[in-house]
Residue frames relative to the residue before (quaternion, step in Angstrom):
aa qw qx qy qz dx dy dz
X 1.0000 0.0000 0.0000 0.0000 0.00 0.00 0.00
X 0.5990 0.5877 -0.3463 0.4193 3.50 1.03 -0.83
X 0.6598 0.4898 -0.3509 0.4490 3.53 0.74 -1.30
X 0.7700 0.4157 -0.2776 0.3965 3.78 0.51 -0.68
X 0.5370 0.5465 -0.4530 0.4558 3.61 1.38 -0.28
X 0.5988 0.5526 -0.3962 0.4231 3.91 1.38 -1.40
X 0.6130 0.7056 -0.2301 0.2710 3.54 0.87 -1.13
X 0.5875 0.5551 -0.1727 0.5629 3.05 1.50 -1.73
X 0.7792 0.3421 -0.3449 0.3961 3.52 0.34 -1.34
X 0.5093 0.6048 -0.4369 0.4289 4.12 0.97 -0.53
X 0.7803 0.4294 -0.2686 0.3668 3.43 0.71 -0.87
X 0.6657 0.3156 -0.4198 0.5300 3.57 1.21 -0.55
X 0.5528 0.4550 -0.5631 0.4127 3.81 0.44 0.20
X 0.5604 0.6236 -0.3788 0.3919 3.75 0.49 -0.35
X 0.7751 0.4555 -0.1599 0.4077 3.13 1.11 -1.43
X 0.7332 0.4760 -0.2022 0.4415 3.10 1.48 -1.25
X 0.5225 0.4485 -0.3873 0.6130 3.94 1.73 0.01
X 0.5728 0.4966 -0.4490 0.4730 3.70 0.56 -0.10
X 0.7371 0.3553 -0.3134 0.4818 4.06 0.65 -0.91
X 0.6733 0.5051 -0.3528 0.4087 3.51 0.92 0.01
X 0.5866 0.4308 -0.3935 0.5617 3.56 1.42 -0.15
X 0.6162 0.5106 -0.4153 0.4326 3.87 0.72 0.11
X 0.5341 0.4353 -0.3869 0.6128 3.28 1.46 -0.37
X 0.7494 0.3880 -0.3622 0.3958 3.84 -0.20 -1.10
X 0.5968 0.6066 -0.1956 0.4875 3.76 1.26 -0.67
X 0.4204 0.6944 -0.5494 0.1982 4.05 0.73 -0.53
X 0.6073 -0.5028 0.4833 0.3805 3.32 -1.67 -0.14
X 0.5230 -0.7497 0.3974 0.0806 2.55 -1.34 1.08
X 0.4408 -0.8485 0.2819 0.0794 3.88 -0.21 1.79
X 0.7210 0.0950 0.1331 0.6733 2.96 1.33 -1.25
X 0.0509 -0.7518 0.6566 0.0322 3.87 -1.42 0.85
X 0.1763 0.7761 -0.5975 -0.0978 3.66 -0.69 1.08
X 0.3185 -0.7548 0.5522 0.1548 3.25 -1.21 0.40
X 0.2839 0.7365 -0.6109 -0.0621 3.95 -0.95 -0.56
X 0.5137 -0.5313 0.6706 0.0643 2.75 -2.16 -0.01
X 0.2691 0.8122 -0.5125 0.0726 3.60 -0.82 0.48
X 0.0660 -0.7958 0.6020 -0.0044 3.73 -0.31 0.73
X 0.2278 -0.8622 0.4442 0.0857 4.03 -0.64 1.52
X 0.6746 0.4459 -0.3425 0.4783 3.39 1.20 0.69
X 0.4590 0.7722 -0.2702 0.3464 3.18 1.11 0.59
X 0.2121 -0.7175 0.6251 0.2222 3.92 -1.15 0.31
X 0.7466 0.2682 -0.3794 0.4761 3.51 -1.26 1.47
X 0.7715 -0.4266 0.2336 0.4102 3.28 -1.11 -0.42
X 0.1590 0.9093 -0.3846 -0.0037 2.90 -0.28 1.41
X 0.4277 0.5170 -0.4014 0.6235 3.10 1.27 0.66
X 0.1680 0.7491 -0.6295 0.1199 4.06 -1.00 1.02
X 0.4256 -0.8190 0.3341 -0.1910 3.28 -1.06 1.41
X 0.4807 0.7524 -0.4473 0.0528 3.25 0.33 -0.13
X 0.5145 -0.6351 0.5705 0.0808 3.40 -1.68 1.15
X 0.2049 0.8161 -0.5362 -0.0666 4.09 -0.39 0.60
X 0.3990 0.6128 -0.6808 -0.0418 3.42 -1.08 0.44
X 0.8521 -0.3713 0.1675 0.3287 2.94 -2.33 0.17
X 0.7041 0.4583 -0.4319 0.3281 3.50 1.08 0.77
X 0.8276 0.2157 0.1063 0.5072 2.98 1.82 -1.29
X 0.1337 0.8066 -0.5537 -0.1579 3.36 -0.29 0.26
X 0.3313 -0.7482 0.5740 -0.0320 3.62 -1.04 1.30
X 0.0720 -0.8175 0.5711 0.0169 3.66 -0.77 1.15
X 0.2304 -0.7921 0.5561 0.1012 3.65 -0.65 1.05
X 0.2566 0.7825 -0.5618 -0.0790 3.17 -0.68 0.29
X 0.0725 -0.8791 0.4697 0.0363 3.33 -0.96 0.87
X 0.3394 -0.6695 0.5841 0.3089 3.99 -0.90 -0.24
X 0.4276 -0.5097 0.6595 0.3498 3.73 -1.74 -0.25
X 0.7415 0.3066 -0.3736 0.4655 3.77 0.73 -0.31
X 0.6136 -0.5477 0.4921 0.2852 3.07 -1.26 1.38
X 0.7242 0.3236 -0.5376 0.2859 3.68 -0.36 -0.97
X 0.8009 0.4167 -0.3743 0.2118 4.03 0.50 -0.04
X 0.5472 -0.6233 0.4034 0.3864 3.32 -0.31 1.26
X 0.4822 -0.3903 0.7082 0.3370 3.65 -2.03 0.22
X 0.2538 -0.5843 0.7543 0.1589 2.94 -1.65 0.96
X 0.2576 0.7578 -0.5835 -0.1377 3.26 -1.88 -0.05
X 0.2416 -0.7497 0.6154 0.0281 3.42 -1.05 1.26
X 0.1916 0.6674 -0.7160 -0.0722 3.39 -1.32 0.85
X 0.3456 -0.7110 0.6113 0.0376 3.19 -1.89 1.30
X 0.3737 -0.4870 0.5932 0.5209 4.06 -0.81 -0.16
X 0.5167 -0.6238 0.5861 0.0197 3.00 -1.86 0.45
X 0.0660 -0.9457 0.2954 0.1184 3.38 0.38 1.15
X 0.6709 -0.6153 0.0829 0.4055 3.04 -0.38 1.20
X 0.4886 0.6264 -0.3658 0.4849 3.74 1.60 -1.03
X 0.7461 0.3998 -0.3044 0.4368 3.93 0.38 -1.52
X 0.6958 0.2402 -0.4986 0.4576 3.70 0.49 -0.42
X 0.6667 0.5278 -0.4066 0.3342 3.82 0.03 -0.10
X 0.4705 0.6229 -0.3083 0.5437 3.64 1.69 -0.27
X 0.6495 0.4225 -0.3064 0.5529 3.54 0.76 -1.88
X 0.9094 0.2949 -0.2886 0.0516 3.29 0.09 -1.18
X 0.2856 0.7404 -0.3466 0.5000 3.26 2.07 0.59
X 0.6654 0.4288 -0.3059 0.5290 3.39 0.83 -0.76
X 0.7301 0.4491 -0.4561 0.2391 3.74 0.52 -0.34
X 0.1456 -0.7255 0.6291 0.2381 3.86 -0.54 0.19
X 0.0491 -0.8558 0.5130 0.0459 3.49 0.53 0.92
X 0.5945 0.4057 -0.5155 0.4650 4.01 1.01 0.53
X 0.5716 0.5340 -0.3689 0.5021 3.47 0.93 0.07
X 0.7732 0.3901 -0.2473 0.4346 3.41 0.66 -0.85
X 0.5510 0.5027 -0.3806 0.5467 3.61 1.38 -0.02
X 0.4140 0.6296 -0.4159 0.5092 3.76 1.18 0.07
X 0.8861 0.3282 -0.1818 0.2722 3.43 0.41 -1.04
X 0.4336 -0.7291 0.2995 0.4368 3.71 -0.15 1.23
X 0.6484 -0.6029 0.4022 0.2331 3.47 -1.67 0.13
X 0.7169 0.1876 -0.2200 0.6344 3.39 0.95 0.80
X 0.0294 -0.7660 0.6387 -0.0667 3.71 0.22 1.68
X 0.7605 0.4327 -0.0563 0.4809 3.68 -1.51 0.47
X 0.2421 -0.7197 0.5887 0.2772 3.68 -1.12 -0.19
X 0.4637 -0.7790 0.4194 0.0473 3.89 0.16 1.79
X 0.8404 -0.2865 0.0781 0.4534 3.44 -0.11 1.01
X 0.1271 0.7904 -0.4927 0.3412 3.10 0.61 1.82
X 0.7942 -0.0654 -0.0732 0.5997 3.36 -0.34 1.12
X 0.7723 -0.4721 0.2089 0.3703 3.04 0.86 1.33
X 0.4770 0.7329 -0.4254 0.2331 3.62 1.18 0.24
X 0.5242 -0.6031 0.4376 0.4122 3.42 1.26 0.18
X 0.1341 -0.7128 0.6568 0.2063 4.09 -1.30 0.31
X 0.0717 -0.5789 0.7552 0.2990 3.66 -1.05 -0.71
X 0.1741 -0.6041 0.7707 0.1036 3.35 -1.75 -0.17
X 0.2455 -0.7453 0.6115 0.1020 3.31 -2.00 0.65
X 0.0158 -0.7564 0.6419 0.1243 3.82 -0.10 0.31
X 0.2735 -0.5655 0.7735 0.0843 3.16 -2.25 0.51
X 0.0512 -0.6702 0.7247 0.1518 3.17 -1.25 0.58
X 0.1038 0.8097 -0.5424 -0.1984 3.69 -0.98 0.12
X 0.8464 -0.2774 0.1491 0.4295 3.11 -1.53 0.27
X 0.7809 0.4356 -0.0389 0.4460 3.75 0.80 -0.99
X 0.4257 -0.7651 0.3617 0.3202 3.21 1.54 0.40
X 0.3413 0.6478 -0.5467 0.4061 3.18 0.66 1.55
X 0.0342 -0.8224 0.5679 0.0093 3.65 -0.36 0.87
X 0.3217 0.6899 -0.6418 -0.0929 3.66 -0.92 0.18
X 0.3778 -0.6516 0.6532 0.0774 3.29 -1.73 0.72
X 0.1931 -0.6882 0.6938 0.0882 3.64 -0.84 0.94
X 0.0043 -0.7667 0.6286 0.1305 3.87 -0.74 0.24
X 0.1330 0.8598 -0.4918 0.0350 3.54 -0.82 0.53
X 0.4710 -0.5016 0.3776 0.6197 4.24 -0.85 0.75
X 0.7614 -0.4762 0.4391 0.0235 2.28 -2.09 0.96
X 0.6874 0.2743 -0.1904 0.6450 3.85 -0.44 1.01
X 0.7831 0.1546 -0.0463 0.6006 4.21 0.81 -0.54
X 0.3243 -0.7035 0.5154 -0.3666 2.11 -0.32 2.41
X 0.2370 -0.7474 0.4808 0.3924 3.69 -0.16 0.90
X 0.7432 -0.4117 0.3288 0.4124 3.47 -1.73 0.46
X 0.6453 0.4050 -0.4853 0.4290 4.08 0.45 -0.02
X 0.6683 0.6190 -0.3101 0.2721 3.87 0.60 -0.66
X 0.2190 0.8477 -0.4691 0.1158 3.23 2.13 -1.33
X 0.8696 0.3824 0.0419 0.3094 2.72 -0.36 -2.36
X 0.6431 0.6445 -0.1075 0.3993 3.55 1.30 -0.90
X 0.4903 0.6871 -0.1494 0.5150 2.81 1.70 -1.30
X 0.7919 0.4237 -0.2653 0.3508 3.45 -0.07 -1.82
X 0.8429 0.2407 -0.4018 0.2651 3.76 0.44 -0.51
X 0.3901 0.5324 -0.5713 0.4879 4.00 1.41 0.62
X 0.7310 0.3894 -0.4140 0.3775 3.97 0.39 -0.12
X 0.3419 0.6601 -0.3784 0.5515 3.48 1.89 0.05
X 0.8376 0.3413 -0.1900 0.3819 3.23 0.29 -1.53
X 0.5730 0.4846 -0.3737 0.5451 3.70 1.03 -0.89
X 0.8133 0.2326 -0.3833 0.3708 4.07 -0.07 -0.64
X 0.2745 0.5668 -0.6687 0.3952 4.13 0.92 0.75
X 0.8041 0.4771 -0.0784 0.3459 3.42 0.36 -1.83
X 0.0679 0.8660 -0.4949 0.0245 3.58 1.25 0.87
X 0.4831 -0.5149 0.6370 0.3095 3.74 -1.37 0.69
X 0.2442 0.6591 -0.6962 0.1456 3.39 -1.01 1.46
């Protein structure tokens, strides 16, 4: 009887850590990325906001005399379905939120956010240009999309 009570209880813990990684796991709603470098003249801080309707570029400065830009475009269906193929968002929720030492001595950081379906969000920031080893590939088409959309 024991062996089948241990059995029972392995199986509803299996079952019940399995429904909780479909929740922590959902699809993913919204991707934002940026860039930001804190010694710097012009816009140095740049943003951008995608989902399957919109994608929105911030761009801002530390000196006041230059206005915030902002641009928002529709989202075509191909780019959000591109971005969102590239994300492995159970891998990227693996990785901690501050990789590396982000815009030290002026090296600039970037950062990734997830939005998912369940209003889970996490952001990984890291120096700029080193990207951990899952983003590599992931990486190249939000820096595609952020330099179309130049701060002018």
């Amino acid at each position: 009887m024991k062996p089948i009570m241990y059995s029972l209880i392995i199986l509803l813990l299996s079952f019940f850590s399995s429904c909780s990684n479909e929740i922590i796991y959902s699809k993913v709603t919204q991707v934002n990325y940026g860039t930001s470098f804190g010694m710097c003249v012009g816009y140095c801080k740049r943003d951008v906001s995608v989902d399957s309707i919109y994608t929105k570029l911030d761009c801002t400065s530390w000196r006041a005399e230059l206005k915030p830009i902002s641009k928002v475009i529709n989202t075509s269906k191909s780019t959000w379905d591109s971005i969102k193929v590239l994300v492995n968002s159970k891998e990227f929720l693996l990785l901690p939120e501050i990789v590396g030492c982000p815009d030290c001595a002026d090296g600039g950081a970037e950062w990734l956010e997830l939005k998912l379906a369940n209003g889970q969000m996490h952001k990984v920031t890291f120096e700029y240009n080193r990207e951990p080893e899952i983003l590599k590939n992931y990486l190249g088409a939000l820096r595609t999309l952020l330099s179309r959309n130049e701060c002018k």
